[in-house]
C-alpha positions in Angstrom: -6.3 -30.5 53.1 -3.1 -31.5 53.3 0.1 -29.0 53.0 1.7 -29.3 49.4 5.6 -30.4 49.9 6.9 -27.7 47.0 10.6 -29.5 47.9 9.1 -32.8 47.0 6.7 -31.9 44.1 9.8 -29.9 42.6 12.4 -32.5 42.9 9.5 -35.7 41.6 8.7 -33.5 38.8 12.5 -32.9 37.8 13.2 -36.5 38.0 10.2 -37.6 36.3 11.5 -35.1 33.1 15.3 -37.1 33.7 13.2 -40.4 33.8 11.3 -39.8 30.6 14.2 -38.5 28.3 14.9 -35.2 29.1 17.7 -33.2 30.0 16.9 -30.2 31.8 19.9 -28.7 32.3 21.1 -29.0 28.6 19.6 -28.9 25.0 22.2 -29.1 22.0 20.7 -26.0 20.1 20.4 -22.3 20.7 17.3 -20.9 21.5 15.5 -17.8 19.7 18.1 -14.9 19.8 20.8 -16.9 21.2 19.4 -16.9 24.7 20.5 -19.5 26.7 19.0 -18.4 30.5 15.4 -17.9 30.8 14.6 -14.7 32.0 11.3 -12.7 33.3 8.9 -10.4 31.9 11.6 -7.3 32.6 14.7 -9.7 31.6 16.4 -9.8 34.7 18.0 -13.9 34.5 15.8 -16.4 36.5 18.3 -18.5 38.8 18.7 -21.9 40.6 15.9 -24.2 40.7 13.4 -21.9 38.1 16.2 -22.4 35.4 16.0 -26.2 35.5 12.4 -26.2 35.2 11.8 -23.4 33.2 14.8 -25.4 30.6 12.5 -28.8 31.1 9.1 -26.9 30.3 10.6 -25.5 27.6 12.0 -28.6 25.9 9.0 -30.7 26.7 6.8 -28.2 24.9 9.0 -27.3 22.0 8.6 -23.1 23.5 11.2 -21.3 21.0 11.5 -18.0 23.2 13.2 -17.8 26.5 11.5 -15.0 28.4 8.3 -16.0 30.5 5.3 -14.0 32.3 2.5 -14.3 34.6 -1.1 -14.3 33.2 -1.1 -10.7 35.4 1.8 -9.6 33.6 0.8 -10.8 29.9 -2.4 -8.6 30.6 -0.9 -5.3 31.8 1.4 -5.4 28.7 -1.5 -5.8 26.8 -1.4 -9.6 25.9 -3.7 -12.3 26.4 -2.6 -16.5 27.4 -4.5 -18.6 24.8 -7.2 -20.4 25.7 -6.1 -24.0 27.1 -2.3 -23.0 27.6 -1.4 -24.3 30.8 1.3 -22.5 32.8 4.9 -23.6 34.2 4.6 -23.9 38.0 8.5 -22.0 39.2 8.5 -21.2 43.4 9.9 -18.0 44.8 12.1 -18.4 48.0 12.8 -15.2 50.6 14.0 -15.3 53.6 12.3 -14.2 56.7 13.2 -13.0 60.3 10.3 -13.7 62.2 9.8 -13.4 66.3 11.9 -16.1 68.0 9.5 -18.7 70.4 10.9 -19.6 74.1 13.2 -22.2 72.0 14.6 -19.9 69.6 16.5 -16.1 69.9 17.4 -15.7 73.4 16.8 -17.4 76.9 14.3 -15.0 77.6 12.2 -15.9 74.2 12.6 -12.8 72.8 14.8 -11.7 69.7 14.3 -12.9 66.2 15.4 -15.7 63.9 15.0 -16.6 60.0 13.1 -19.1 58.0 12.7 -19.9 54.5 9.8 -19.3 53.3 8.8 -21.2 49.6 6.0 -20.3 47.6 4.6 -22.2 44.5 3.7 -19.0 41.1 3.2 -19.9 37.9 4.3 -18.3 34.1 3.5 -18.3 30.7 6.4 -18.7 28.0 6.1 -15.4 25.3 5.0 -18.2 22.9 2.0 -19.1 24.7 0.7 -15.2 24.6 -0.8 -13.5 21.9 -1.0 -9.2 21.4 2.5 -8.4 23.1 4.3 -5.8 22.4 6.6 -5.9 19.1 9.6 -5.9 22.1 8.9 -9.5 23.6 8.9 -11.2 20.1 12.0 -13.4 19.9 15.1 -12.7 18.0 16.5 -14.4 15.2 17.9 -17.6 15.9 21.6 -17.1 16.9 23.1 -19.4 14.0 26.8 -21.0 15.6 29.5 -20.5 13.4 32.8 -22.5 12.6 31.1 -25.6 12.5 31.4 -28.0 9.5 29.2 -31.2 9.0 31.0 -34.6 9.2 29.8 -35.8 6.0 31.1 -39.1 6.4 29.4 -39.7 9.4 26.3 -38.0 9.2 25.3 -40.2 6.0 26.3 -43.0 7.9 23.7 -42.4 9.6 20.8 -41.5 7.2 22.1 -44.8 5.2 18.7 -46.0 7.6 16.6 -45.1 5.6 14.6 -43.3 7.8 13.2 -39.5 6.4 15.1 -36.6 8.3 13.3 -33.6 8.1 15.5 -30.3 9.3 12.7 -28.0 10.1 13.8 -25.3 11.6 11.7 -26.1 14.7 12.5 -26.3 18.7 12.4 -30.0 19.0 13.9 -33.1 18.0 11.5 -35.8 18.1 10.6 -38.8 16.1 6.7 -39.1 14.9 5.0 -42.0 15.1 1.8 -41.5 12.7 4.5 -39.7 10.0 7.3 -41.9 10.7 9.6 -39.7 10.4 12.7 -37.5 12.2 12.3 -33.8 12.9 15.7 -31.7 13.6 16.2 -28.1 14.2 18.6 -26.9 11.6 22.1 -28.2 11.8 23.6 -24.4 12.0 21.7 -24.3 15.8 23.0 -26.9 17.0 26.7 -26.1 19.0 28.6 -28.8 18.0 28.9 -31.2 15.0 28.9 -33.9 17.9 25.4 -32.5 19.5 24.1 -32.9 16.1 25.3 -36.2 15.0 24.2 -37.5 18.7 20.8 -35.8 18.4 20.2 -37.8 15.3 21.3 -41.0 16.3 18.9 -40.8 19.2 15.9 -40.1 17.4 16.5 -42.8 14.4 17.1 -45.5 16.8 13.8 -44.1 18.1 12.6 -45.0 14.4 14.0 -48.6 14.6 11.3 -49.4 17.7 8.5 -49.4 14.6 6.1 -51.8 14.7 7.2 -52.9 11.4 11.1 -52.9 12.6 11.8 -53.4 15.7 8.7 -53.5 17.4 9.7 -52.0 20.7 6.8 -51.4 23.6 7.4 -47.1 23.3 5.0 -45.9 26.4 1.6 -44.2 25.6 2.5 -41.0 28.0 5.3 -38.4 28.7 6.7 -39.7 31.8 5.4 -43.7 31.7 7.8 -46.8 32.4 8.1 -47.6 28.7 7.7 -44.2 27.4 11.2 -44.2 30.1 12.7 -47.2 29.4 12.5 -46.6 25.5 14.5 -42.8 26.2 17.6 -45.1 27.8 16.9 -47.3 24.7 17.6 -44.4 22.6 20.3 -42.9 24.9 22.6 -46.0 25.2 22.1 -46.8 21.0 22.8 -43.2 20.3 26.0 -43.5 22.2 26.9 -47.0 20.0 26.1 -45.5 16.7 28.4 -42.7 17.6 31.1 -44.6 19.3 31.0 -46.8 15.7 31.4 -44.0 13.9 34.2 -42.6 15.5 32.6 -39.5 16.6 34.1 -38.2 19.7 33.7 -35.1 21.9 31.6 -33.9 24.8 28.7 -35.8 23.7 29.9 -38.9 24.3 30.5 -38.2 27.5 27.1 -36.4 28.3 25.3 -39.4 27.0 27.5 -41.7 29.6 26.2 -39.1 32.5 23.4 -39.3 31.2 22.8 -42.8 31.9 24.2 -43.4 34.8 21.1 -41.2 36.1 19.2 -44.2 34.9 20.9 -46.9 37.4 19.2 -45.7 40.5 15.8 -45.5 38.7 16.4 -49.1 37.8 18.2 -50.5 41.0 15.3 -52.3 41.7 15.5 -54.4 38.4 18.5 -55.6 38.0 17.9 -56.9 34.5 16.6 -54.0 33.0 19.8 -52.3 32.0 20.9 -55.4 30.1 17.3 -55.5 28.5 18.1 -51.6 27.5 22.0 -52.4 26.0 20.9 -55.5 24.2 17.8 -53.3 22.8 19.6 -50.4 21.5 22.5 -52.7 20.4 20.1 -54.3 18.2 18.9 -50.5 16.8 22.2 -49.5 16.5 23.1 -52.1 14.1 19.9 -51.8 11.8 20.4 -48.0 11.9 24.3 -48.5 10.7 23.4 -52.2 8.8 23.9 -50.4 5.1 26.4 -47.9 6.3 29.4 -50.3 5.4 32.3 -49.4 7.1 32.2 -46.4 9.1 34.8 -43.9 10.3 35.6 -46.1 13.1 36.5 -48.9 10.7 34.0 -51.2 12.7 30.6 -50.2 11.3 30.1 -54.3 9.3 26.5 -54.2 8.1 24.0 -56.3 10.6 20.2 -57.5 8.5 17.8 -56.1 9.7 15.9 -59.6 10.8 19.2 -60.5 12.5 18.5 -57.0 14.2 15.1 -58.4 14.8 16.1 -61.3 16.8 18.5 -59.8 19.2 15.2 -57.9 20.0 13.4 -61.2 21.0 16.5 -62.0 22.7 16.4 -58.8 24.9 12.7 -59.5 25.5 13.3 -62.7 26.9 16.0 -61.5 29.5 
């Protein structure tokens, strides 16, 4: 059996997240009790590498807590994993001095010298675990103050159409079989502009309906379309926002953002105008009843017009 390459399996699995939509190293709302780090069974902060992962776990699977176990640990504090959770693979790194060969230490092939050494351990997130202690169960949400919606803006954006349901729950997503747009609520998000941004993404996720737009959406976390369609979303969120007028740090995450995409895609050189015309076509039915926006520039597009530049895109 061959040796597992942790550095590669780490770094594939952290651009395959990127790839399919996620950003592990940011989400735009706070988690349970404010905590932003994930940190171990005793609290101490997890660091480097675990936090990006632990962050991309945590986002894929909607986990509201930020504190995380092994099944060893769960046990001796009296808890027990549920039955079909699957763990979150993190690797531990120590240095080592170890006897130095006749190439290493000292002419004579004596002395020491250190390696790395890298081991692959997996944990449970405190929401996968059942009979903990009262201690581990998360804190109230840490609701950011000072923030006031952009009215203007935000019913810009619900002029769609589409249902927006503010749930209260860790994810934003858009459900197929519901149709329909689940938030966290707006008071966890840190900025008006997170919010707005989140929003767009997901109801230009709404547009690629079968009965809308009718864009291919991927069958599986991490596919080509499934991929494609999160840049789809990305670059239409930026142009619903940019029509809006709604600046801030956002707007420039979502440009980062995509340029992460252009290596992914340097092997197609069509696909990123396939993505713009896409979600330029989303953006428009997603603002076509808003009128003019805050931006001034927001004219109303039909939706079959909408439907066209999709067939356009299609055909690039």
């Amino acid at each position: 059996m061959s040796k597992i390459d942790l550095h590669q399996q780490i770094t594939d699995q952290l651009v395959a997240a990127i790839e399919a939509g996620a950003k592990p190293w940011a989400r735009p709302w706070t988690a349970a009790g404010g905590s932003i780090v994930p940190v171990r069974s005793n609290g101490e902060a997890y660091r480097g590498i675990n936090v990006l992962l632990l962050w991309a776990a945590a986002m894929a699977k909607g986990y509201g807590s930020g504190r995380w176990m092994t099944f060893n640990q769960a046990k001796a504090f009296g808890g027990m994993v549920r039955k079909g959770e699957k763990a979150t693979q993190i690797v531990f790194f120590k240095t080592l001095e170890v006897e130095a060969d006749k190439d290493g230490g000292s002419d004579e092939g004596e002395g020491t010298r250190k390696v790395g050494m890298l081991r692959g351990y997996h944990v449970f997130n405190v929401d996968q675990i059942d009979g903990l202690p009262d201690r581990f169960a998360p804190a109230p949400v840490a609701i950011v103050a000072g923030k006031e919606r952009d009215a203007a803006a935000e019913a810009a954006i619900r002029s769609s159409g589409a249902r927006i349901v503010e749930d209260g729950g860790e994810r934003a997503y858009y459900h197929r079989g519901t149709d329909d747009i689940h938030l966290p609520a707006f008071d966890r998000f840190t900025t008006v502009g997170g919010y707005l941004a989140t929003m767009a993404h997901e109801v230009v996720h709404w547009t690629g309906a079968p009965h809308r737009l009718d864009r291919t959406k991927g069958k599986a976390f991490g596919d080509a379309d499934y991929a494609f369609e999160e840049l789809v979303a990305e670059i239409g969120s930026a142009f619903v926002c940019a029509r809006l007028g709604v600046a801030g740090e956002h707007i420039d995450n979502h440009a980062a953002y995509v340029g992460n995409w252009l290596q992914a895609l340097k092997n197609d050189k069509r696909a990123i105008f396939r993505a713009a015309s896409l979600a330029q076509a989303a953006a428009d039915m997603v603002l076509a009843e808003a009128g003019q926006g805050a931006a001034g520039q927001t004219a109303a597009v039909e939706p079959v017009a909408a439907a066209e530049r999709v067939q356009f895109a299609l055909a690039l």
